[in-house]
N, C-alpha and C positions, 0 to 999 in steps of 0.2 A: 456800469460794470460790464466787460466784454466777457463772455463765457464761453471755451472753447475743450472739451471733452478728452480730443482727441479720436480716433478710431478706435470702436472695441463692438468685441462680438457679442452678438446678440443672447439675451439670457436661457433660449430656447436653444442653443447651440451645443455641439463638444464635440470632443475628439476623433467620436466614432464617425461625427457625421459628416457627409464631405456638403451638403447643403447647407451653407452658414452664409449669414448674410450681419455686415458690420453696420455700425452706427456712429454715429459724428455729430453732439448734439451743438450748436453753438448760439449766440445772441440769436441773431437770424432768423436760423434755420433747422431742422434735422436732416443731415445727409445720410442714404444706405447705398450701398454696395455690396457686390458679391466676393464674398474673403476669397473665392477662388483668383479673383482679377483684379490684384487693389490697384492695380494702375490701369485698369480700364474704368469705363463709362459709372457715374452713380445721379441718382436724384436727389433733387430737394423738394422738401415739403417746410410748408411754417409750420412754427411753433404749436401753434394752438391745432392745429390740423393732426399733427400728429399727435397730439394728445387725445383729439377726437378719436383718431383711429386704437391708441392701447385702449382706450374704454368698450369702444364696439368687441375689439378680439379681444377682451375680459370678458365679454358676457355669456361668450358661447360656448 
């Protein structure tokens, strides 16, 4: 099954803040970018990686 999310901001995000950073989760991969420049530059990370990483930033 292909999974593909779409772009959408981050849950730490909002209106007030101009530092917002989007997410893109798909089969693949998790792509982020900065919502100021959706047509500039973004990374990817796998899957399992970035699960790695919400667990570490959940604990602190």
């Amino acid at each position: 099954m292909s999974v593909d999310t779409g772009w959408f901001k981050s849950g730490y995000s909002s209106s007030a803040t101009e530092g917002c950073v989007e997410v893109r989760i798909t089969s693949d991969s998790v792509l982020v970018r900065d919502s100021k420049h959706r047509l500039g530059p973004h990374f990817s990370v796998a899957n399992a990686s970035w699960r790695t990483f919400l667990t570490m930033a959940g604990n602190r």
